[in-house]
C-alpha positions in Angstrom: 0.0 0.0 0.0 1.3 3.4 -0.9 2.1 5.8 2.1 -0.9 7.8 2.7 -0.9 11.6 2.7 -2.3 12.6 6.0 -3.2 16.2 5.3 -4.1 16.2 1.8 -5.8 18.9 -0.8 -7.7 18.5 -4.3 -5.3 19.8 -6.5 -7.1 23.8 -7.5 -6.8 27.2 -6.1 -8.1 30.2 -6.0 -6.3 32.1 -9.4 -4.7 35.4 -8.8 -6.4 38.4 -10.6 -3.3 38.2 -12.9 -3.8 35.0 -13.9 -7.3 35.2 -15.0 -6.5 39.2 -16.9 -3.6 37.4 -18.7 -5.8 34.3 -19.8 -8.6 36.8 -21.2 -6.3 38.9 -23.1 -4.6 35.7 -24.6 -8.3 35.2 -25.8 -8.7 38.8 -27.0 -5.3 38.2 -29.0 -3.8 41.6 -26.1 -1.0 38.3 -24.8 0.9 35.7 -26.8 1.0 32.2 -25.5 4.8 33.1 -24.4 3.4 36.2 -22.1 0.6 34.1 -20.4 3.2 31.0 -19.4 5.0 33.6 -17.7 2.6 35.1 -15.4 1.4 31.5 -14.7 5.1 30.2 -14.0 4.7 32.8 -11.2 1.5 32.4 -10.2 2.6 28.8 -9.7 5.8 29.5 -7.7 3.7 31.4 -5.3 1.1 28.4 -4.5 3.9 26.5 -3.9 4.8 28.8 -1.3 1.6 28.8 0.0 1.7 25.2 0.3 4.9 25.0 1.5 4.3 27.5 3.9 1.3 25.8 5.4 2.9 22.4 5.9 0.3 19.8 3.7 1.5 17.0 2.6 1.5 17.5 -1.3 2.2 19.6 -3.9 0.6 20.5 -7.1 0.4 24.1 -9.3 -3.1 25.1 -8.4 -4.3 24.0 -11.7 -3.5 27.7 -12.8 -2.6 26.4 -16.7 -6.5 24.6 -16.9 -9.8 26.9 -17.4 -11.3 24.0 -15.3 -10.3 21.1 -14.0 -11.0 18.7 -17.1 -9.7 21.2 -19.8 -6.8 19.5 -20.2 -8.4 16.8 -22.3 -9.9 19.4 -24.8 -6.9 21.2 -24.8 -5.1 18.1 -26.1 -7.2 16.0 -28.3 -8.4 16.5 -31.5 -12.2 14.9 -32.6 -14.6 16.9 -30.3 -16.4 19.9 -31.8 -18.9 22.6 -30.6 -22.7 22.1 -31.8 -25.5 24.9 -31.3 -27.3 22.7 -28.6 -27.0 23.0 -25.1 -28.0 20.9 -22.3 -29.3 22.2 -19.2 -27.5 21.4 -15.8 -29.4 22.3 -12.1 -26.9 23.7 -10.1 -28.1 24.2 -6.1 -26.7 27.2 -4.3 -25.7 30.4 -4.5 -27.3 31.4 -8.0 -28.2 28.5 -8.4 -30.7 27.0 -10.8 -31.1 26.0 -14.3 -28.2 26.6 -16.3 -27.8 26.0 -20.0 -24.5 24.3 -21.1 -22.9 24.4 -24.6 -22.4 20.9 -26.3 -18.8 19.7 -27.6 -19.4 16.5 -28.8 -17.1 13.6 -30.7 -17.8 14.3 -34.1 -14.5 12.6 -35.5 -12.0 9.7 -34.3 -9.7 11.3 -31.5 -6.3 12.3 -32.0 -4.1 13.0 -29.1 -1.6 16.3 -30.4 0.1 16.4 -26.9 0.1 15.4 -23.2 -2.6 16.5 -21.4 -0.1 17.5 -18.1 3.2 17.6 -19.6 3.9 21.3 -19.1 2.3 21.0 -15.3 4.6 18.1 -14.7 8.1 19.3 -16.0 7.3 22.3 -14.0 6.5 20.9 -11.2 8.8 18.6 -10.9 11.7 21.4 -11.5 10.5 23.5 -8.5 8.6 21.6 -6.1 10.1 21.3 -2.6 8.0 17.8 -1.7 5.9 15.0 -3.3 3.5 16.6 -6.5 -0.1 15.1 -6.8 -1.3 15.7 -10.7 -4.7 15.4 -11.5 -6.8 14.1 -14.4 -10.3 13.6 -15.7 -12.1 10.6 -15.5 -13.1 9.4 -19.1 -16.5 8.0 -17.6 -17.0 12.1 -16.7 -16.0 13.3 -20.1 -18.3 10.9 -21.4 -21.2 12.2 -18.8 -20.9 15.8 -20.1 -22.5 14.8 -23.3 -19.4 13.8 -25.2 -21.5 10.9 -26.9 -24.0 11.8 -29.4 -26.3 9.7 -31.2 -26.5 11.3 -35.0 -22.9 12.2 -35.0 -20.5 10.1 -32.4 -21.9 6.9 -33.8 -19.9 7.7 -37.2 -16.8 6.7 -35.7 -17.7 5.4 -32.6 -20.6 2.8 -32.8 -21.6 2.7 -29.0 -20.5 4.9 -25.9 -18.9 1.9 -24.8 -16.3 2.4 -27.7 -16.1 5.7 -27.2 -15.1 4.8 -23.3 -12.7 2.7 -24.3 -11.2 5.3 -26.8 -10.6 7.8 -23.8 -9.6 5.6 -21.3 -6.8 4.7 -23.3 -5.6 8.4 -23.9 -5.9 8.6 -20.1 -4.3 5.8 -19.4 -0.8 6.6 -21.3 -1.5 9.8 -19.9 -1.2 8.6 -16.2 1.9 6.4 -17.2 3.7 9.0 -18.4 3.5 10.9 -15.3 4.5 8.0 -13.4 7.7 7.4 -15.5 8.3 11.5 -15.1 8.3 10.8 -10.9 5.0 11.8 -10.1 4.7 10.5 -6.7 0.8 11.0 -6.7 -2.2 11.1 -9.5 -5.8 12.1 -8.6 -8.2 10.8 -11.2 -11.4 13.2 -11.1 -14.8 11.3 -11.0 -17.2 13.5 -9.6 -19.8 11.7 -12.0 -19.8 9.4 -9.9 -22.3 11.5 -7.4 -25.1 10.9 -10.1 -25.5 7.4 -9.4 -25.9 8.3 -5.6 -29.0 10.9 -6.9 -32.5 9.1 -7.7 -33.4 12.3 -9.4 -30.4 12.5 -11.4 -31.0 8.6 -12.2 -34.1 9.1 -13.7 -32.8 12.2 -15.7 -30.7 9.7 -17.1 -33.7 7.0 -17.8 -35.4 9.8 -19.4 -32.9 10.3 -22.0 -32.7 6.9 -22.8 -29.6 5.9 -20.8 -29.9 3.2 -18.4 -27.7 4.1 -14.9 -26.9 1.2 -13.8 -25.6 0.0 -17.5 -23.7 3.6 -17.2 -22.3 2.8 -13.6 -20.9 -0.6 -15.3 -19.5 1.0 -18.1 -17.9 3.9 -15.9 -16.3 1.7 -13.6 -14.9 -0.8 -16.7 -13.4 2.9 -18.1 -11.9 4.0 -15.0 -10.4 0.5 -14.0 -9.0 0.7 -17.6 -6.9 4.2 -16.9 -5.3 2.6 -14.5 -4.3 -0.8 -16.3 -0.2 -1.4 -16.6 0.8 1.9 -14.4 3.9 1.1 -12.4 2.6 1.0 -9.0 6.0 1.2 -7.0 5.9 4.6 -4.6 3.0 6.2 -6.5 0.1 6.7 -4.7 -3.4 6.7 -7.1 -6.6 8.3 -6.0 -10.0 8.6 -7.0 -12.0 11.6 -6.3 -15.7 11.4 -6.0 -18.0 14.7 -5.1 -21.2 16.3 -5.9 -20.2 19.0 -8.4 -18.1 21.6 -7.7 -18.6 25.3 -9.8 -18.8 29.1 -7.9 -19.6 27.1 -4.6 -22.6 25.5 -6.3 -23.5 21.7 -6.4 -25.4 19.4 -8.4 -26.1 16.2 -6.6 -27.2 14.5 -3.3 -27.4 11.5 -1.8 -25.2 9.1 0.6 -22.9 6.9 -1.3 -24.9 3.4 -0.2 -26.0 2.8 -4.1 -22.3 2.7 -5.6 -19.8 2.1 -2.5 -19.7 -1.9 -2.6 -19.2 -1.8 -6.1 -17.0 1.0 -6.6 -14.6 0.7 -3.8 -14.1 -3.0 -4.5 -13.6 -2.6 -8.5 -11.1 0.8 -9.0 -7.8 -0.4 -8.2 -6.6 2.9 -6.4 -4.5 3.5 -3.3 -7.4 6.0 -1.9 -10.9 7.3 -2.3 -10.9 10.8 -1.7 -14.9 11.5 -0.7 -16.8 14.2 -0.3 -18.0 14.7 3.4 -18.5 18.2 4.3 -22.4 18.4 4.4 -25.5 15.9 4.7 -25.7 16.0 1.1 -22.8 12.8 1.3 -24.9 10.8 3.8 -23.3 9.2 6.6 -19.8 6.9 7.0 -21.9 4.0 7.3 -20.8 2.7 3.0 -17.1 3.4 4.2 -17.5 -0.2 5.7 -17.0 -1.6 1.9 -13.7 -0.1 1.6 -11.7 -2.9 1.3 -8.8 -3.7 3.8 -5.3 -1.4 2.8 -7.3 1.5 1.2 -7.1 4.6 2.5 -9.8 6.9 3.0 -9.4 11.1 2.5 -12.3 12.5 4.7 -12.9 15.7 2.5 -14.8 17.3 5.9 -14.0 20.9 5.3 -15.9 22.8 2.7 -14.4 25.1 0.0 -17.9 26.5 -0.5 -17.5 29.0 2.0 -14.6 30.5 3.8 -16.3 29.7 7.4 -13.7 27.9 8.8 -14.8 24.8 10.8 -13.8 24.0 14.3 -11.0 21.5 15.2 -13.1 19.4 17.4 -15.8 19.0 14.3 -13.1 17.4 11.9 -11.7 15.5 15.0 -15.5 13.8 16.1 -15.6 13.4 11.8 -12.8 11.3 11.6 -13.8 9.5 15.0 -17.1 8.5 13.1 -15.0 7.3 10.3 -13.0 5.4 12.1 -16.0 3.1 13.3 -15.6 2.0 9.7 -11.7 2.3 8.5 -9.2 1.5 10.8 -8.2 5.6 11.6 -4.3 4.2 10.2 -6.4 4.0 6.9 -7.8 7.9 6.7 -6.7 10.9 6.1 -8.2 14.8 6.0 -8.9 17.1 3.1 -10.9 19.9 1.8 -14.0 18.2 0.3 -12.9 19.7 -3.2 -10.8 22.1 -5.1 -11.1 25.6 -4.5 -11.6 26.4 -8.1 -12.9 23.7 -9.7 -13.1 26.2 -13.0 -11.3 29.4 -13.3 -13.8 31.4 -11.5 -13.1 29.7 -8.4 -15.7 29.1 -5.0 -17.2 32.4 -3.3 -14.5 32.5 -0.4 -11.3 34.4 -0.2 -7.0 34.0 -0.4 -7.1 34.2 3.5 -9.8 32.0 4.0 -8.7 29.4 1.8 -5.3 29.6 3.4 -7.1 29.2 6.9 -8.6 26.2 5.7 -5.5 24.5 4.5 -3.7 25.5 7.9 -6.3 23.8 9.7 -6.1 20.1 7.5 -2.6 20.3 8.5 -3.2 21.3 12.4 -5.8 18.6 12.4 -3.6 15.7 10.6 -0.5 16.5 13.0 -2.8 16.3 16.2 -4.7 12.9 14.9 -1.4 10.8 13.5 1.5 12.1 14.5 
């Protein structure tokens, strides 16, 4: 079993004003591709700071090069166009509601043109002061945001099965690659997961003609297929399941109950980095399917808000986990990124400094 990472973090902050000016005047043609690198090279050196500063037990560079965290996968393959529909998404909390999304779709065979990470990892590895954790999408999430469409995908790809298969394998080199660069840690992003723990978001599915639990199957056969053939020796690989993450808004509910045996005991990771902040996760009580040598990050403080949460909370959390994981097998994080997309949550640099300072306070008092 890989070492876990005690006090641990999603992988995205907060961007600096600079960063986001620089990335809209690339788009406005006001910055070449040269200028924005360098304001995000020191953007970057100063998270690391921050996270070296605050004493957690990983580093990664903010996800300051991504618009969100699963743009690397556009950014990098060639096959998946823009159409004039939309589908519409029901985000809860603040402003939430209804919220029309643009289609990209697979509309040719993909074609990988570069690495998805490879600029985040030479970086990274060049400056970082302690282990780096990069993150990538799940291809059973890329497939969830409406990659797939009947009409047009089914030219080149005859089911969404194929199409799975297709992406898992770009993911899959992907992860290798990191590995051979050193990478001591790789977070694979599966918040679609938190669908299949939402009736209502179940029967959106049945309603446009996709079965859940047929989708569950095939999600789990694409994830366990990233994984396949990735040297294992001192590189810890998570999975990361939450309920939507965009301008502190979320889009599911539910415990985990309806996918933990199934899930925890199919993806051959090293940890399961779950979304506990709120009662929209349930209870601990599915943690008792996580199979003997896994470790479990508690993601118990929220990056909605910048309320900071007290000690004794996250210490009674992780004593109501513990009922179910052997406490040697958890570990504590923020439930989610700070900035899932560009924009980033609705709480400040301080407070999501606070927050990080606190994972690390906690963690020492707990297992050291």
């Amino acid at each position: 079993m890989a070492t876990p990472y005690r006090a641990d973090h999603l992988g995205s902050f907060l961007r600096p004003p600079e960063v986001l000016e620089a990335r809209a005047a690339l788009a406005e043609g006001k910055l070449d591709q040269d200028g924005l690198t360098k304001i995000e090279d020191d953007a970057i050196l100063e998270a690391i700071e921050l996270q070296r500063q605050t004493g957690v037990d990983i580093f990664t560079d903010g996800e300051f090069r991504r618009g969100s965290f699963l743009t690397s996968f556009g950014e990098s393959v060639e096959g998946i166009a823009p159409t004039s529909e939309s589908v519409s998404w029901e985000w809860h909390g603040p402003e939430g509601g209804i919220v029309p999304v643009s289609l990209r779709v697979v509309a040719d065979r993909l074609k990988q043109t570069r690495r998805l990470t490879g600029q985040e990892t030479a970086f990274m590895m060049a400056h970082s002061p302690g282990p780096i954790k990069i993150t990538v999408p799940s291809p059973s999430l890329l497939i969830a945001m409406g990659s797939y469409k009947p009409g047009i995908t089914d030219s080149v790809y005859p089911t969404r099965s194929a199409l799975l298969q297709e992406m898992s394998a770009i993911i899959n080199n992907e992860v290798k690659a990191v590995v051979d660069e050193g990478i001591q840690y790789v977070q694979i992003d599966a918040p679609n997961y938190g669908r299949f723990c939402d009736e209502a978001d179940r029967q959106r599915m049945r309603e446009s003609g996709i079965d859940p639990d047929q989708a569950f199957e095939e999600a789990i056969a694409a994830d366990v297929a990233t994984l396949e053939g990735v040297d294992r020796d001192g590189v810890t690989l998570g999975l990361h399941v939450c309920r939507g993450n965009n301008r502190s808004r979320w889009l599911n509910s539910g415990g985990y109950e309806p996918i933990a045996e199934r899930l925890f005991s199919s993806i051959p990771v090293d940890a399961f980095l779950l979304e506990y902040d709120t009662d929209r996760s349930g209870g601990f009580e599915p943690l008792r399917f996580i199979p003997q040598g896994k470790t479990v990050v508690l993601g118990s403080l929220t990056t909605k808000e910048g309320t900071l949460e007290s000690q004794d909370f996250l210490l009674r959390r992780i004593d109501e986990a513990a009922q179910y994981v052997p406490l040697d097998n958890l570990a504590l994080s923020p439930q989610c990124g700070f900035a899932s997309v560009s924009a980033g949550n609705l709480l400040s640099v301080d407070q999501q400094r606070r927050k990080l300072e606190l994972v690390v306070e906690t963690a020492r008092e707990v297992w050291s």
